[in-house]
Residue, then its C-alpha position, 0 to 999 in steps of 0.5 A: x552370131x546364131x542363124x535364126x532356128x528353122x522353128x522360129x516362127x513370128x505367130x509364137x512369140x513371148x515377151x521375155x528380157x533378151x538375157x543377152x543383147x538387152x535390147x529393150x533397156x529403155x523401152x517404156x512398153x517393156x518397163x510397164x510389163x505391156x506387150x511390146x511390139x518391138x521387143x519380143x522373143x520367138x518361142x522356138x518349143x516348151x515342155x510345160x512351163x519351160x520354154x525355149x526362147x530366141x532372139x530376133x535381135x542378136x539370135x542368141x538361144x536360151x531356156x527360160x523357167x517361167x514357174x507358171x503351172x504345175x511344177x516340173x520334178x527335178x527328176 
């Protein structure tokens, strides 16, 4: 397992399906699309609508497009 980033931060959370552990299968909160209290991700850094994610529950990393906002060039 990943140590928890030095970034991770509980302020700057997102709510994002954890693409790894699936911790929030069964959460009636998470089903709704409703801000879960137990089930967030730490927003470790975003460039524009591109946002790097982790999870407190299995540490894992990853990057998450959220397609919101002005879209990125595929430069």
């Amino acid at each position: 397992m990943l140590p928890l980033d030095p970034q991770a931060d509980i302020g700057r959370r997102a709510w994002v399906e954890c693409p790894s552990c699936d911790d929030q299968a069964g959460c009636e909160a998470c089903r709704r699309g409703a801000t879960c209290t137990a089930h967030w991700r730490y927003l470790l850094s975003n460039t524009g609508s591109l946002l790097n994610l982790q999870c407190p529950s299995c540490h894992h990393v990853w990057t998450h497009e959220t397609h919101f906002g002005a879209p990125r060039s595929s430069d």
